[in-house]
VEXDREN-2710 file (C-alpha; in Angstrom, 1 decimal):
% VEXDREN-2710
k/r/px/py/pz
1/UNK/-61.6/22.3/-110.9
2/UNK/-59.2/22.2/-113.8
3/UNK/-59.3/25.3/-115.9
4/UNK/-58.3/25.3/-119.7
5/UNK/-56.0/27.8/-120.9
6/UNK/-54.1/29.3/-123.9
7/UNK/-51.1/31.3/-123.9
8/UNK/-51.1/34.1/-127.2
9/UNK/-47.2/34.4/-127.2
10/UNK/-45.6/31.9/-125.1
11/UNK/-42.5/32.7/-125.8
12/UNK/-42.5/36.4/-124.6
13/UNK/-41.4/37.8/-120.8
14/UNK/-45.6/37.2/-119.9
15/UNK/-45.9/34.1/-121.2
16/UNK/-42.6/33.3/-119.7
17/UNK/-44.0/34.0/-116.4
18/UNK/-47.1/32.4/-117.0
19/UNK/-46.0/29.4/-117.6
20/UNK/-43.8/29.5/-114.6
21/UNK/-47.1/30.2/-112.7
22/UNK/-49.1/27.2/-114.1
23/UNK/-46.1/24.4/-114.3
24/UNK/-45.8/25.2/-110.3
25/UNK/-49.6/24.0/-110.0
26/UNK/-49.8/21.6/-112.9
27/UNK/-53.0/19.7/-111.9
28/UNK/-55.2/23.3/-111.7
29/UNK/-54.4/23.9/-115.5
30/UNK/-54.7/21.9/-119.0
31/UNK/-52.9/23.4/-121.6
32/UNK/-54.5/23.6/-125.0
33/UNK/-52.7/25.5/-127.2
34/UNK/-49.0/27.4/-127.1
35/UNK/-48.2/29.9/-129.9
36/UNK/-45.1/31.8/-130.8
37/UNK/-43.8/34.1/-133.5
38/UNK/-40.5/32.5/-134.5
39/UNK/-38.8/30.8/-131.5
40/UNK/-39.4/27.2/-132.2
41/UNK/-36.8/25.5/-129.6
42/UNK/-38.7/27.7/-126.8
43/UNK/-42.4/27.1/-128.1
44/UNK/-41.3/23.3/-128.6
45/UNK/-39.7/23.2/-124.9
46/UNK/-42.7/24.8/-123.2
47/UNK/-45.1/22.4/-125.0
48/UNK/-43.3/19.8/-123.9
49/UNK/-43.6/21.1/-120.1
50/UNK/-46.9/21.4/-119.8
51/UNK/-48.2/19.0/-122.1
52/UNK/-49.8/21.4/-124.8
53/UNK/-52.5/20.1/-126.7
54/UNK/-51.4/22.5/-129.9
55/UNK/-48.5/24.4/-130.3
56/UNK/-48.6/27.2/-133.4
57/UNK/-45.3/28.8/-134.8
58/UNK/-46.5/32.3/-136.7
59/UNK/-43.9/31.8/-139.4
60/UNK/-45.2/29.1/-141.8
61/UNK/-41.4/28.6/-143.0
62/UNK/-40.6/26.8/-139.8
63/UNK/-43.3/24.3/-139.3
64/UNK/-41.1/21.5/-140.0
65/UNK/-38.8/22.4/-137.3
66/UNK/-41.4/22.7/-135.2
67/UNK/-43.0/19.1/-136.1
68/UNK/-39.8/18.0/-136.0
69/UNK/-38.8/19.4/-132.2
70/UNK/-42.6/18.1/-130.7
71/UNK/-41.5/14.5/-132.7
72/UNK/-42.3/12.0/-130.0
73/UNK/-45.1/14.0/-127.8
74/UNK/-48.8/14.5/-128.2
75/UNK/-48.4/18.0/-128.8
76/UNK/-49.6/18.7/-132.4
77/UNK/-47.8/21.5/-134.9
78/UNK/-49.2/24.3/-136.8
79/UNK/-48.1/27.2/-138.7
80/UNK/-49.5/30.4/-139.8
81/UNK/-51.3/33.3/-138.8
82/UNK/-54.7/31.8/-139.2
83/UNK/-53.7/28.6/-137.2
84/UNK/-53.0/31.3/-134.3
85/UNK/-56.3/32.4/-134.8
86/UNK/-57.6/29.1/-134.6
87/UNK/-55.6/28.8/-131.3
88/UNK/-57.1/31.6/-130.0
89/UNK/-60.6/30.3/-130.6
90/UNK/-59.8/26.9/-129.0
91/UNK/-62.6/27.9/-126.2
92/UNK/-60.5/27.8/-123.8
93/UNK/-61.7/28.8/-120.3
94/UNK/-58.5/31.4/-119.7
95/UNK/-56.4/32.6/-122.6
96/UNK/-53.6/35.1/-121.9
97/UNK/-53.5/37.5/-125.1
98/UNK/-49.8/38.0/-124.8
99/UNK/-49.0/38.9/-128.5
100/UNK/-46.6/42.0/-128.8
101/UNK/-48.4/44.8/-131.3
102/UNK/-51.3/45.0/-133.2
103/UNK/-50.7/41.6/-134.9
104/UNK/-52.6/40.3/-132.0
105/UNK/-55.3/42.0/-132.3
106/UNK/-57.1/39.5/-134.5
107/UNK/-56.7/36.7/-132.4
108/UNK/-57.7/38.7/-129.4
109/UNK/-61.4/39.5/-130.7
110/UNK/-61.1/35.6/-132.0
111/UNK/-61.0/34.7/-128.0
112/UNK/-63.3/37.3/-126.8
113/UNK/-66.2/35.8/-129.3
114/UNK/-65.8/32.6/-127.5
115/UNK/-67.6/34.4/-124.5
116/UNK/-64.7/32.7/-121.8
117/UNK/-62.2/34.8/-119.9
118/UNK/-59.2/36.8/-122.2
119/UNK/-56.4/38.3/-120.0
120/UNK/-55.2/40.9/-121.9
121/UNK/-51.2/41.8/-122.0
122/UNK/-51.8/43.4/-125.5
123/UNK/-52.3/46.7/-124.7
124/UNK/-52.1/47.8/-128.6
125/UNK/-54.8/46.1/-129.1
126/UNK/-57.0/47.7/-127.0
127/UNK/-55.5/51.3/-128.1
128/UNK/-56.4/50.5/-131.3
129/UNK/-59.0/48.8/-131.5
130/UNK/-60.9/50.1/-127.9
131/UNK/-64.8/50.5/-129.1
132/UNK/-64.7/47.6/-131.3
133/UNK/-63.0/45.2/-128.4
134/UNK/-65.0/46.1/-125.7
135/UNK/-68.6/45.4/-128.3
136/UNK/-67.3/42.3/-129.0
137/UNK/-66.9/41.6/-125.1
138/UNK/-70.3/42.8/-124.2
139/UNK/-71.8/40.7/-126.9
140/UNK/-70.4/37.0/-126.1
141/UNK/-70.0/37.9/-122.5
142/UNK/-66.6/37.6/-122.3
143/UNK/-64.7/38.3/-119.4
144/UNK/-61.6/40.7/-119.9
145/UNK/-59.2/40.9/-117.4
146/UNK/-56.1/43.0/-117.5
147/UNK/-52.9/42.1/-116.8
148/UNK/-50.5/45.1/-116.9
149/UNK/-49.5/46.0/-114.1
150/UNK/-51.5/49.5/-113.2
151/UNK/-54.7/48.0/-115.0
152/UNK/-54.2/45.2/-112.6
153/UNK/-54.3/47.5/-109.6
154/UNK/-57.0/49.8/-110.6
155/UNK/-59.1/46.6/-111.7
156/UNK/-58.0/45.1/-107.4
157/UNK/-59.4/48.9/-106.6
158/UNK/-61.9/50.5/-108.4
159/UNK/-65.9/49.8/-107.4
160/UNK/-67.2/48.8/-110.8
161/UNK/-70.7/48.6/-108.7
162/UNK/-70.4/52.6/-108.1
163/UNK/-68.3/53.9/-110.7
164/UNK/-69.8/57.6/-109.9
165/UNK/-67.9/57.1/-106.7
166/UNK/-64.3/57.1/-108.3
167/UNK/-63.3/61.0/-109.3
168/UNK/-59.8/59.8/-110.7
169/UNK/-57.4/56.6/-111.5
170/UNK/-53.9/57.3/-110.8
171/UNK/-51.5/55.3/-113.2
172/UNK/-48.1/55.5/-111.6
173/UNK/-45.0/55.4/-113.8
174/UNK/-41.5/54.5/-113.4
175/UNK/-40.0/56.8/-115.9
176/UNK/-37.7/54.5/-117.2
177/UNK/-34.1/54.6/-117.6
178/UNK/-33.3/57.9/-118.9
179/UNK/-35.9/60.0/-116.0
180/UNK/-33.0/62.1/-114.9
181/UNK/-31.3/63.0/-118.0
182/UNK/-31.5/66.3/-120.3
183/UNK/-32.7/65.7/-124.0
184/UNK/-29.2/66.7/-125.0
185/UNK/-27.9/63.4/-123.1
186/UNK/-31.0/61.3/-125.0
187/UNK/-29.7/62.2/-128.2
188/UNK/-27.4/59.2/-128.3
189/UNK/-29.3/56.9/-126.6
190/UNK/-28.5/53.4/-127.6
191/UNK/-31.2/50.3/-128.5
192/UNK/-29.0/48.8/-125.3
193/UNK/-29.5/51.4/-123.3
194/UNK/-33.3/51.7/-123.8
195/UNK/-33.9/48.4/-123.1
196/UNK/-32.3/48.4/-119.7
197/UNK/-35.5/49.1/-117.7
198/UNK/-34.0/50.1/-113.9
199/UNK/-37.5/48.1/-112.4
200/UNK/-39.1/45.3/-114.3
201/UNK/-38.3/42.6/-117.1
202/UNK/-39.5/43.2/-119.8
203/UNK/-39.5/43.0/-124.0
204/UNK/-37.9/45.0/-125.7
205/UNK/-40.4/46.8/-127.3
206/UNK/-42.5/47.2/-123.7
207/UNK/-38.8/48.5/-122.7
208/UNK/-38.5/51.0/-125.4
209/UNK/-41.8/52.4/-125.0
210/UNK/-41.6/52.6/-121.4
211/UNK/-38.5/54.5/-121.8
212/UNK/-40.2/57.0/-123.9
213/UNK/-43.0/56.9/-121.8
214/UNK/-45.3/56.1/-124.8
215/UNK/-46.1/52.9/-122.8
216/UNK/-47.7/54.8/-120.2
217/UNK/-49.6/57.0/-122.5
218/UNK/-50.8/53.9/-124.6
219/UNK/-51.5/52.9/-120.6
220/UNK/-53.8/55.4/-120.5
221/UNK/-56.4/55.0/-123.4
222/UNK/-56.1/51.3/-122.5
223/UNK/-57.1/52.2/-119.0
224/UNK/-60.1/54.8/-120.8
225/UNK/-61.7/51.4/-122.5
226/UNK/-61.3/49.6/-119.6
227/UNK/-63.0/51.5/-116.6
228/UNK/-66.4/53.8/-117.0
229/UNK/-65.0/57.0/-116.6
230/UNK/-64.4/60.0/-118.6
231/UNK/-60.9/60.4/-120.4
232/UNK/-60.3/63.6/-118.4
233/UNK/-60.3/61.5/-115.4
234/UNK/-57.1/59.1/-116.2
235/UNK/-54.1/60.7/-114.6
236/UNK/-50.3/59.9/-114.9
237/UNK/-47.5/60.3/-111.8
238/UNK/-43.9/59.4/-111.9
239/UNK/-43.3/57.1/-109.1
240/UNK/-39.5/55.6/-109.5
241/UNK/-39.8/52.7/-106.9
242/UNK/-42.5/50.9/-108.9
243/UNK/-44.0/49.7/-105.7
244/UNK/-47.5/51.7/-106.0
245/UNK/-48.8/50.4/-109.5
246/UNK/-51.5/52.9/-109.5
247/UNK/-54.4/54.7/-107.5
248/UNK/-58.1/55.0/-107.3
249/UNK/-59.2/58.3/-105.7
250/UNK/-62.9/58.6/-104.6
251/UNK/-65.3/61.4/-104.5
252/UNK/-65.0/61.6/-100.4
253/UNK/-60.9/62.0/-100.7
254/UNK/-60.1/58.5/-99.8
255/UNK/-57.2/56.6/-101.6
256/UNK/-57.2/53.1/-103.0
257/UNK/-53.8/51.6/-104.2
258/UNK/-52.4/48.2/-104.8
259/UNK/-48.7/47.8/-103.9
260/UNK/-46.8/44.9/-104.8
261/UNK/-42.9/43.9/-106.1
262/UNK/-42.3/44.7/-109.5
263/UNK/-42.8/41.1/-110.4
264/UNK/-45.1/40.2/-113.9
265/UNK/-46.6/37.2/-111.8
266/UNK/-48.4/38.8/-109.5
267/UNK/-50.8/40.4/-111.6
268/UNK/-51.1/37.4/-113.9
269/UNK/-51.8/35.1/-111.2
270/UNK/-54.6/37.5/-110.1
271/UNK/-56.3/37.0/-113.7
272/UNK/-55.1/33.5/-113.7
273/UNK/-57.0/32.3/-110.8
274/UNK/-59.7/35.0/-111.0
275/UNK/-62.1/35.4/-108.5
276/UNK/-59.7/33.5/-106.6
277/UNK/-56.3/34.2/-105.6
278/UNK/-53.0/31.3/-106.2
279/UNK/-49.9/31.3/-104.4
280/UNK/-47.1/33.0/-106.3
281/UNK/-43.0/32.8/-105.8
282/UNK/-42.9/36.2/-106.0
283/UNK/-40.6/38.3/-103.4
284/UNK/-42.8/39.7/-100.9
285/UNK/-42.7/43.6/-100.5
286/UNK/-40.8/44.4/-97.3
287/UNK/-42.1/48.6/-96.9
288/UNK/-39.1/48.9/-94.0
289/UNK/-36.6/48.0/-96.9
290/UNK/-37.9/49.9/-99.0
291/UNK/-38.5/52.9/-96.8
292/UNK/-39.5/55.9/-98.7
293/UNK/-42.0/56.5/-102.1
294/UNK/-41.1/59.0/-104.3
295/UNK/-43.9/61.1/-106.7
296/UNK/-43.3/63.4/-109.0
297/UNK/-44.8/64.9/-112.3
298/UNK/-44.2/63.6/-115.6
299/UNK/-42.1/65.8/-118.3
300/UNK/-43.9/66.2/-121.3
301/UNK/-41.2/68.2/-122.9
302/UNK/-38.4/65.7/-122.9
303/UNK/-41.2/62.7/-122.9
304/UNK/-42.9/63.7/-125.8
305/UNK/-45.0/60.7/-126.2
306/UNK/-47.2/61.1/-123.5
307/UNK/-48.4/64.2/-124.3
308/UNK/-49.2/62.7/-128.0
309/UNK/-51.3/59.9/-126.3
310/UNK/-53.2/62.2/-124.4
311/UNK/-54.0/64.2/-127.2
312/UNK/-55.5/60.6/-129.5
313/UNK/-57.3/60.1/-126.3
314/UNK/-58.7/63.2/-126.4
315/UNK/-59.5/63.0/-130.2
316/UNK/-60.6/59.5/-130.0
317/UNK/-62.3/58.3/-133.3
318/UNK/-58.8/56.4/-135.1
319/UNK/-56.0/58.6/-133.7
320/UNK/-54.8/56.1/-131.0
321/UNK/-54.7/53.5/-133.7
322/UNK/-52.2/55.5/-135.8
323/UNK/-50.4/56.5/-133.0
324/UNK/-49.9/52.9/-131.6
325/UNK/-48.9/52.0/-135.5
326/UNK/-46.1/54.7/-136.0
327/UNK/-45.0/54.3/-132.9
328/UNK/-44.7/50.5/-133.6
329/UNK/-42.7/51.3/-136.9
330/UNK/-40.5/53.9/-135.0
331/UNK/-39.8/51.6/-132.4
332/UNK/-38.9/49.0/-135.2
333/UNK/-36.6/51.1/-136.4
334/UNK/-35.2/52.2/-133.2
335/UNK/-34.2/48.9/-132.0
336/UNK/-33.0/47.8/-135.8
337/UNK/-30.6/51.3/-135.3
338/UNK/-32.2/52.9/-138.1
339/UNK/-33.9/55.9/-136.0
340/UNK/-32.4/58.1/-133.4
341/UNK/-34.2/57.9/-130.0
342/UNK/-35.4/61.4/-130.2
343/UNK/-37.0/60.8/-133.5
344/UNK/-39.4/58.2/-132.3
345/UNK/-41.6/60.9/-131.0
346/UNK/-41.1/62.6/-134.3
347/UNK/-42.6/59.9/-136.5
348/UNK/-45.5/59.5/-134.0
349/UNK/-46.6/63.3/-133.7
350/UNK/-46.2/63.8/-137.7
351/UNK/-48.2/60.2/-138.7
352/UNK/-50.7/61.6/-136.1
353/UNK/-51.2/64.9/-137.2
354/UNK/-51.5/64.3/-140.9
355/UNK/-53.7/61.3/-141.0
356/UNK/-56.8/61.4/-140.2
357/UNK/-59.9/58.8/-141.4
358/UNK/-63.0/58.2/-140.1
359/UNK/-63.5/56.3/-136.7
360/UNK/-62.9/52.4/-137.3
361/UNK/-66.7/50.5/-136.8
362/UNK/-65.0/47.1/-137.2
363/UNK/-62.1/44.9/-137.2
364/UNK/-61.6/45.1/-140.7
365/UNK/-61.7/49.5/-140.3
366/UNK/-59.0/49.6/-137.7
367/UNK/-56.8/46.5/-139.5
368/UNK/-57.0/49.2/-142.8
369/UNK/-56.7/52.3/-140.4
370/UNK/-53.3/50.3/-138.9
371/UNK/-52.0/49.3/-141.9
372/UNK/-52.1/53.1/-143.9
373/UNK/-50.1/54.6/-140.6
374/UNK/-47.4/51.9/-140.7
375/UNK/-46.7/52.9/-144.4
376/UNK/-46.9/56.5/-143.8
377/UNK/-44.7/55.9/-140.7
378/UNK/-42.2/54.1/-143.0
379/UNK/-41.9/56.9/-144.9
380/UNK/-41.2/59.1/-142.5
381/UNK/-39.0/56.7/-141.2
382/UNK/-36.5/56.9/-144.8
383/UNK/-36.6/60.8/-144.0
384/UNK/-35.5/60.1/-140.6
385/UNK/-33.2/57.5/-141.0
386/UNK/-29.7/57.5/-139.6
END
């Protein structure tokens, strides 16, 4: 049967490899809606590909560009942050929540009230947001499905039917370009060189974070909302190959992992053809080639940012929300070359520890909760700044 699906940032590395995914199969998947933040000439070239229904550009400014590059095809334009919402309600029977940050957050919950199946990229989302997502799942019945790549593989792993069987989830992490250098070597680390991530392909906020290793933190009270389990029982372990993509150990000592390529379209085809499984083009892992996995411990002290996203796991309540904010803002800045590597971290740990409101019960608590850390992050950031 043909399956309806929208893509939440079409533009991005996942939708990217999405749509690679769904234009290889064409007649398994009608499009209904595209959207994209600013790039209109790649929103307007993928619509055109797969025959989109809608296609939404976030910036209203560029609307006529976008009518103007869909002139000709059945694809209709629309602009604006509430038309994205609107695109996220379309009812499709798949939509891939691909939106970078917490400005997907509201279209997120817009899908999951439509009861179908959301395949969630957005991690931030999830960190901010965790209690108030998953609610909003339970009551339409939606379906969420992650796509990151160590949610994937604990979701392929973990008995959901006997969750008092599991006694830990494993996430494994690469540690990113800079795993074997001092802090004194990190001082001048580069937007350029931060973004180079030795394993996958990947935005270049992901990129950043994962070189800080606040991705994998952020991975971690994703994975908390995700799974039934307690938040002492999420662990982290360097793995550099990025072959192992995490574990699930069981009470009785066995050992469940998913292994694959580093390759985005493995786990999105999972979610994409959920329960079933699709062909992909992906290279297929040859273990003699690879030969050997390597597993180490993660340093806290010159990877900062992990240790901070343990600790607003720990607290729970709205510190992973104002972590995931300043952190957004330092990353911002970062990449704009307005913040020294180092002082990412910085920002994060100070909005965290002197900001603290009561636990979000809505959309509307964490959107407020968000917005106050972003502007005490900015601050910071002017005290920081280069």
């Amino acid at each position: 049967m043909t399956r309806t699906v929208a893509i939440l940032g079409a533009t991005g590395s996942v939708g990217q490899s999405t749509l690679d995914l769904i234009e290889r199969d064409r007649e398994r998947f009608n499009v209904l809606a595209l959207t994209a933040r600013r790039d209109v000439a790649g929103l307007a070239a993928a619509a055109r590909r797969v025959g989109a229904r809608r296609a939404v550009i976030a910036d209203e400014s560029l609307f006529d560009a976008l009518k103007d590059a869909l002139a000709g095809t059945d694809t209709e334009a629309a602009a604006g942050h509430e038309a994205i919402v609107e695109a996220a309600a379309s009812g499709a029977d798949w939509t891939m929540a691909a939106i970078v940050g917490c400005a997907g957050l509201r279209p997120v919950m817009a899908a999951l009230r439509q009861g179908k199946t959301v395949a969630l990229a957005n991690k931030e989302a999830l960190v901010s947001a965790g209690d108030v997502m998953t609610q909003a799942a339970s009551e339409s019945g939606a379906t969420l499905l992650p796509v990151d790549s160590e949610h994937n593989a604990i979701f392929q792993c973990f008995d959901r039917a006997r969750p008092q069987a599991v006694r830990r989830v494993i996430l494994t992490a690469s540690g990113g370009p800079f795993r074997g250098r001092s802090l004194e070597e990190m001082r001048g680390v580069t937007p350029a060189q931060a973004v180079a991530h030795p394993n996958w392909s990947m935005g270049a906020k992901i990129s950043v974070d994962s070189a800080t290793l606040m991705n994998k933190g952020l991975e971690l009270i994703e994975a908390f909302h995700l799974f039934p389990l307690s938040a002492e029982a999420f662990d982290v372990v360097v793995h550099p190959q990025s072959v192992i993509h995490s574990l699930v150990e069981y009470v009785d000592g066995s050992f469940l992992a998913q292994l694959g390529a580093p390759d985005m379209r493995i786990p999105i085809a999972h979610t994409l053809a959920w329960p079933e499984r699709m062909e992909t083009p992906c290279e297929r892992l040859d273990l003699v080639k690879v030969s050997r996995l390597d597993f180490e411990e993660p340093d806290l002290e010159r990877f900062p940012g992990l240790a901070l996203a343990k600790e607003a796991l720990r607290a729970g309540g709205a510190k992973p929300a104002i972590l995931n904010a300043a952190n957004e803002v330092a990353v911002a800045s970062f990449l704009d070359s307005r913040l020294a590597f180092l002082d990412i971290a910085k920002i994060a740990r100070q909005a965290l520890h002197h900001y603290d409101p009561p636990a979000p019960a809505s959309l509307d608590d964490v959107l407020a909760i968000d917005a106050e850390a972003r502007r005490r992050a900015q601050t910071l950031v002017g005290k920081f700044a280069i």
